[in-house]
FIDREN-880238 format. One line per 2 residues: number of its first residue (from 1); for each residue x, y, z of C-alpha. Coordinates in steps of 0.5 Angstrom, whole numbers, plus 2048, in hexadecimal, padded with zeros to 3 digits. Layout:
NUM) X Y Z | ...;
***
This chain:
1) 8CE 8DF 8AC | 8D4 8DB 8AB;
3) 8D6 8D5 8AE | 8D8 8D3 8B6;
5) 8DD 8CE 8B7 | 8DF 8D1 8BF;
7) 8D9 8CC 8C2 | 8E0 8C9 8C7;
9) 8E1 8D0 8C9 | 8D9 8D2 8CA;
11) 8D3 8CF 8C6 | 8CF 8D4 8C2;
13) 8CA 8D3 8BF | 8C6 8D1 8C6;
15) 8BF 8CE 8C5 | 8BA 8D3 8C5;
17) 8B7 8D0 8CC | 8BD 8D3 8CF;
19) 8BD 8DA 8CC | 8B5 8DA 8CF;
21) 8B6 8D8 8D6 | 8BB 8DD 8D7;
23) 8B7 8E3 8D5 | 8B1 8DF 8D8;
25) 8B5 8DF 8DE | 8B7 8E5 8DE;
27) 8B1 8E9 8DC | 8AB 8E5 8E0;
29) 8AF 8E2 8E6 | 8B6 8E7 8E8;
31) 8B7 8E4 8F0 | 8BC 8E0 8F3;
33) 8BC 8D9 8F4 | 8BC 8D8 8FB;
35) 8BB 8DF 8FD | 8B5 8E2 900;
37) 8AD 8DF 901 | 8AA 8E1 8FB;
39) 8A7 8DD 8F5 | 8AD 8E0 8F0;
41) 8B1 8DD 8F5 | 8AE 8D7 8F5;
43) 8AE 8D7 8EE | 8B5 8D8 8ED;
45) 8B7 8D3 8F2 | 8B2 8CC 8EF;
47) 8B6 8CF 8E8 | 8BC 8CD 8EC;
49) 8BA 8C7 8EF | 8B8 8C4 8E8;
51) 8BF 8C7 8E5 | 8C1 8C2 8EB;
53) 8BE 8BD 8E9 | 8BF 8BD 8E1;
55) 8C7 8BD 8E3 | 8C6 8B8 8E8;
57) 8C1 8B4 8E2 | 8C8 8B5 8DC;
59) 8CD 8B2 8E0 | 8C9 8AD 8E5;
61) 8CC 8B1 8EB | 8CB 8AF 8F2;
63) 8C7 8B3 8F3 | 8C4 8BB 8F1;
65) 8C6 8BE 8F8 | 8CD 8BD 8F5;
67) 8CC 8C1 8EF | 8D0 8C7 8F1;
69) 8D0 8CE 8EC | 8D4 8D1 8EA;
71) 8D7 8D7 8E6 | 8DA 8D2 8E1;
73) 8DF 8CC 8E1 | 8E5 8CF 8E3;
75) 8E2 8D1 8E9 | 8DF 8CA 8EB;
77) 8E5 8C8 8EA | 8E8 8CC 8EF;
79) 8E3 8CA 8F5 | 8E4 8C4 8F3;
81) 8EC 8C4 8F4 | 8ED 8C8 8F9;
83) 8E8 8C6 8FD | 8EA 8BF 8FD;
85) 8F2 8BF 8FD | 8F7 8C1 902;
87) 8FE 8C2 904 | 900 8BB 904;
89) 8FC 8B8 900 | 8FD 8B5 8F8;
91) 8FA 8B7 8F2 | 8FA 8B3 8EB;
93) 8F8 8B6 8E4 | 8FA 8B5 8DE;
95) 8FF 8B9 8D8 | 8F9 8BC 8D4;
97) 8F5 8C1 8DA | 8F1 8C7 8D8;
99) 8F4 8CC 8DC | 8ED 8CC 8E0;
101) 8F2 8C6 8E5 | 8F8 8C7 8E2;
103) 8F9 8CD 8E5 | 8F5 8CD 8EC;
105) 8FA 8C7 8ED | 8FF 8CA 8EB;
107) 8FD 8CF 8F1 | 8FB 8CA 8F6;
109) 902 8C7 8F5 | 905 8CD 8F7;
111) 903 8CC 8FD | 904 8C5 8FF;
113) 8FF 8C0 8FB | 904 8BB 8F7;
115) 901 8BB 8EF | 903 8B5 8EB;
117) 901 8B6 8E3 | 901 8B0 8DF;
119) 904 8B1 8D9 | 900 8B0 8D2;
121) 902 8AE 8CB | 902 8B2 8C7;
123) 8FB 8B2 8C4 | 8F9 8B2 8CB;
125) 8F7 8AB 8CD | 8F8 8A9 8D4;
127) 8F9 8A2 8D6 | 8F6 8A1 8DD;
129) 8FB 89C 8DF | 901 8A2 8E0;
131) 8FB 8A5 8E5 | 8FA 8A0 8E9;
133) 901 89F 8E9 | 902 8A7 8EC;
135) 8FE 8A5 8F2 | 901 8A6 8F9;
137) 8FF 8A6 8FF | 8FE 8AD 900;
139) 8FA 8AD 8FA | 8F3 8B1 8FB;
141) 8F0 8B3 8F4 | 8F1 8B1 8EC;
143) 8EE 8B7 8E9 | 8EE 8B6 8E0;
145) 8EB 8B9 8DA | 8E6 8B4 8D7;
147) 8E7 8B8 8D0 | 8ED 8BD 8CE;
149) 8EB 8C3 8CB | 8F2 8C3 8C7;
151) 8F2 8BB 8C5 | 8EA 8B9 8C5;
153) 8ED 8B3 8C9 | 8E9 8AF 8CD;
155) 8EC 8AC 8D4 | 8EA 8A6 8D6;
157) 8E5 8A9 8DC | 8E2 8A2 8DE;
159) 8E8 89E 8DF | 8EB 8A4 8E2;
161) 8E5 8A5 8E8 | 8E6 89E 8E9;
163) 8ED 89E 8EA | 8EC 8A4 8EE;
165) 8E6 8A0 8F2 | 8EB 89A 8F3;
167) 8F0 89E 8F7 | 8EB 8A1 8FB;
169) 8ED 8A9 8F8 | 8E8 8AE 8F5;
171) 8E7 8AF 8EE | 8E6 8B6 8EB;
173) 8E4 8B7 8E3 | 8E5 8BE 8DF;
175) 8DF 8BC 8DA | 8DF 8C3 8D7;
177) 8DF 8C0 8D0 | 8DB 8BA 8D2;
179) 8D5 8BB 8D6 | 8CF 8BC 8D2;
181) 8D2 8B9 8CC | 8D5 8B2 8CD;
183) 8D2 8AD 8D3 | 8D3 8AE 8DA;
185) 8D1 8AA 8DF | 8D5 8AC 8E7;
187) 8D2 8A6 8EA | 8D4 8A1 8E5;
189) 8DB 8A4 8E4 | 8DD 8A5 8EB;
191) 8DD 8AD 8EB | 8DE 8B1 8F1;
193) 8DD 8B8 8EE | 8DC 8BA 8E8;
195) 8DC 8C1 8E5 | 8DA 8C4 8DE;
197) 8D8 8CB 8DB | 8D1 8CC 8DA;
199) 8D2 8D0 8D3 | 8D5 8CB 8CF;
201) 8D2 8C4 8CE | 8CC 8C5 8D3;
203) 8CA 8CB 8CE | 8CA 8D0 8D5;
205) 8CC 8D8 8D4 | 8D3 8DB 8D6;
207) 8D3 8DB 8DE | 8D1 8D4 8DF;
209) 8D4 8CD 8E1 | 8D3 8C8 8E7;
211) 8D8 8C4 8EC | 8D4 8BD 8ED;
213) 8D6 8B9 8F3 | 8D4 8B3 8F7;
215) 8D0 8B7 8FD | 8D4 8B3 902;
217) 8DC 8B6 900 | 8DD 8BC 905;
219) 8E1 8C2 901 | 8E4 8C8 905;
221) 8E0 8CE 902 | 8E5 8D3 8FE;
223) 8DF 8D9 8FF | 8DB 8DB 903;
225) 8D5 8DF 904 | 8CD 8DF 905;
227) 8C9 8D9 903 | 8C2 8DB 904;
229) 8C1 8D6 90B | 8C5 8D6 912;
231) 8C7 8DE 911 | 8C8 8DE 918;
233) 8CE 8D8 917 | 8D5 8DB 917;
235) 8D7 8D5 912 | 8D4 8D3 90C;
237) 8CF 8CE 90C | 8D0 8C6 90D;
239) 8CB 8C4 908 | 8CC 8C4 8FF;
241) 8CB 8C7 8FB | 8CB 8CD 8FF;
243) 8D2 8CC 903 | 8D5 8CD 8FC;
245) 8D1 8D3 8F9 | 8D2 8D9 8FD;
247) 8CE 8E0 8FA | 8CA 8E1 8F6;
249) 8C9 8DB 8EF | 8C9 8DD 8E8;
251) 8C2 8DC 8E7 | 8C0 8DD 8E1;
253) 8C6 8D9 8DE | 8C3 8D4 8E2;
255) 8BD 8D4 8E0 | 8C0 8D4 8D9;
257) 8C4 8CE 8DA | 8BF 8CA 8DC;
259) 8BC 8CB 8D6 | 8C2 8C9 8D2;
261) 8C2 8C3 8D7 | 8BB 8C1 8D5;
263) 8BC 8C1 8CE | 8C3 8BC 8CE;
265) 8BF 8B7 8D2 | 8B8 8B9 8CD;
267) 8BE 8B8 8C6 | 8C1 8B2 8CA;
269) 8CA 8B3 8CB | 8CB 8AD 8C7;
271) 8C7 8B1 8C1 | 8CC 8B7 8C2;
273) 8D1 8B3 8C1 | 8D0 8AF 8BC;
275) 8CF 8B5 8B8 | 8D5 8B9 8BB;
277) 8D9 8B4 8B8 | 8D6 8B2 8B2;
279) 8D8 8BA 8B1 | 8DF 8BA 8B3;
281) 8E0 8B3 8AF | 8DD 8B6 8A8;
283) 8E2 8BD 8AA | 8E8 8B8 8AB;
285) 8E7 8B4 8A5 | 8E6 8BC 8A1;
287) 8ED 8BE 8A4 | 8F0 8B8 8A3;
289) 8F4 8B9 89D | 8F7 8C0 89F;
291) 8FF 8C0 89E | 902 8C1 8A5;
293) 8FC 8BF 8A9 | 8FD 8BB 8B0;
295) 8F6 8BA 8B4 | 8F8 8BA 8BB;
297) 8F5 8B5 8BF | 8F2 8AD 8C0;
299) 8F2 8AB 8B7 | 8EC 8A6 8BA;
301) 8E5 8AC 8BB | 8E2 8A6 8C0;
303) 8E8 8A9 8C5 | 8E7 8B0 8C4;
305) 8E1 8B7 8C4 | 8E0 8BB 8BF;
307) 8E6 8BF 8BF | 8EA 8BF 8B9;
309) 8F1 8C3 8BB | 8F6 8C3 8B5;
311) 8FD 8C6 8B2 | 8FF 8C8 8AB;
313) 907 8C8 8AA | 908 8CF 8A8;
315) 901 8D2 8AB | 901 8D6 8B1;
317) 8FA 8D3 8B5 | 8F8 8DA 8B6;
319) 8F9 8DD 8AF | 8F5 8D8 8AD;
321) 8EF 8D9 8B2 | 8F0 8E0 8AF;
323) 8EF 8DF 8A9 | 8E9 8DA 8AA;
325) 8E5 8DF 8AE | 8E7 8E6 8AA;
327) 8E6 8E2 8A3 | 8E1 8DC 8A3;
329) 8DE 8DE 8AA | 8E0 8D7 8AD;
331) 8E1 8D8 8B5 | 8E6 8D4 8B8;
333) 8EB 8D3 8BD | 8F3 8D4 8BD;
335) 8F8 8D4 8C2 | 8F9 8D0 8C8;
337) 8F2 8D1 8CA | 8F3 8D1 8D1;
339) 8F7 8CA 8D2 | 8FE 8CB 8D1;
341) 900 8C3 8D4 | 8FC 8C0 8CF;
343) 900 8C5 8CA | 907 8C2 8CD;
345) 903 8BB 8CC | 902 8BC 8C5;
347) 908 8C0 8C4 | 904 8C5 8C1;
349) 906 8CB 8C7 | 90A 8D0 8C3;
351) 904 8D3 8BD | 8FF 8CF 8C0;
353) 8FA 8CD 8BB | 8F3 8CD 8B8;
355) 8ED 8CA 8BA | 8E7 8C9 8B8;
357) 8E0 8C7 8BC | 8DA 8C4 8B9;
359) 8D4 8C4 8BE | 8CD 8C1 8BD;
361) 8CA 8C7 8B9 | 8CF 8C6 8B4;
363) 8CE 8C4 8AC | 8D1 8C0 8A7;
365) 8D1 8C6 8A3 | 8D4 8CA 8A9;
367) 8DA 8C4 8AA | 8DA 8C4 8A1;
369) 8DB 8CC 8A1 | 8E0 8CC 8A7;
371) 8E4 8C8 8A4 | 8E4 8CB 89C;
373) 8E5 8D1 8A0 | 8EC 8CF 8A4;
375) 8EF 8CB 89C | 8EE 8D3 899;
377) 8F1 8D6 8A0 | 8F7 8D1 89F;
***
């Protein structure tokens, strides 16, 4: 079947539980959470409820009316920021943003909120101290990454919430790469706002994600539309989470997703990453000697997930995923992968480069035949 090393992109496989609740969802139940008053209805809503709750449980969130679906993270992040900054107010981030915050603050800039980004080195480590020190009086949000899907680097969230929580600011993290696979406590870590796609770490299907915040922060809405209750109101409701989740939810996905959320809290999320690292570190000690080879990244594995991006002198990052995929049958990803700054950062934005993803489900034969397959492709 080959070999799956994309686990940053999306997880595959995803564990069986996942698999049956969507068609189980999607066979026996079929309603929308929320809409109409029968017990199909009510079925689908308790499936919501308890996906609530799950989520709320991972990341020790305030509370579960926090947990706000959505399509994926891209679109968490989008309620997030633009329901929360204004023209006037000042944002920090840093230099290594997916375009998930990237671009939306580029959007928001343009129409008048101040955007502040911290420049990391070049393997993608942050010192708190140059954030704290970007900190003005119009300053409202620092939003980050938790981990970059190009460097594998992991800020330094808990100093950085309570740098945020000290000058009174909101603190909002991109946990795409993180939530599911490395320890995340909201309370413990001063986060205001998080958000992650449901189909990477958490296990969940395409079309899945959450925005997770604290239930007393007010965003502006960005949609609008029906919500189930207060039909009659001209304005979408006050309360969470249904303030946030105009029309029509994706149940089936969400019925899915909780049982990708039920199996990381079953596994244990520092199982998951004990094994995701003891793979990325077997498939760096196997490459190691290739001529040419750079390793972008923190070179301490306690400092990063398991996101293996390198270069070759010589080769060009999308001939050789090429390669791997047509020849050994070895998926992996080339490019810029979305996060040009993180590109810039490591000086890598003219061919990108090639990376591999090792996820939970992974072996150490999987890593083994990975890494022969890129010494032959070479």
């Amino acid at each position: 079947m080959g070999v799956y090393l994309d686990n940053a992109a999306t997880s595959w496989p995803k564990p069986e539980s996942v698999y049956r609740a969507v068609e189980d969802f999607m066979r026996n139940v079929g309603a929308t959470p929320g809409r109409g008053g029968h017990w199909r209805e009510e079925q689908a809503q308790r499936i919501a409820t308890e996906a609530r709750r799950a989520i709320a449980g991972l990341v020790n969130a305030p509370a579960p009316e926090g947990v706000i679906f959505t399509m994926n993270a891209t679109q968490a992040i989008n309620i997030g920021l633009k329901g929360l900054l204004r023209p006037g107010d000042h944002v920090i981030t840093s230099s290594i943003e997916h375009n998930a915050v990237w671009r939306p603050l580029k959007a928001l800039e343009r129409r008048g909120v101040l955007l502040t980004a911290i420049p990391c080195a070049p393997d993608g480590t942050l010192d708190p101290e140059d954030v704290a020190r970007a900190i003005r009086r119009e300053t409202r949000l620092l939003v980050v990454t938790h981990a970059s899907n190009v460097l594998g680097t992991l800020l330094p969230i808990g100093e950085l919430g309570k740098i945020a929580h000290q000058h009174g600011i909101y603190f909002m993290v991109d946990a795409a790469q993180t939530a599911g696979a490395y320890p995340i406590d909201m309370q413990a870590m001063h986060i205001d706002l998080l958000a992650f796609a449901g189909h990477k770490g958490t296990y969940g299907p395409h079309g899945t994600g959450a925005l997770v915040l604290r239930p007393d922060i007010h965003l502006d809405t960005i949609m609008e539309g029906g919500s189930g209750i207060h039909s009659a109101d001209e304005e979408m409701p006050a309360e969470l989470p249904l303030r946030l989740e105009p029309g029509s939810q994706n149940a089936a996905g969400i019925a899915g997703l909780l049982a990708g959320v039920r199996f990381v809290l079953e596994t244990g999320v520092e199982r998951i990453r004990r094994h995701e690292m003891d793979l990325t570190r077997r498939f760096i000690e196997r490459i190691a000697d290739i001529p040419g080879l750079r390793i972008l990244g923190p070179a301490d594995l306690s400092q990063r997930v398991a996101v293996i991006s390198l270069t070759v002198k010589g080769y060009f990052p999308d001939q050789l995923a090429a390669v791997l995929d047509k020849v050994f049958d070895v998926a992996t990803r080339a490019g810029l992968h979305c996060a040009p700054q993180a590109h810039r950062t490591a000086g890598t934005l003219e061919d990108g480069a090639l990376r591999f993803s090792p996820g939970y489900f992974n072996t150490e034969e999987d890593i083994d035949f990975a890494a022969q397959a890129l010494h032959e492709a070479l």
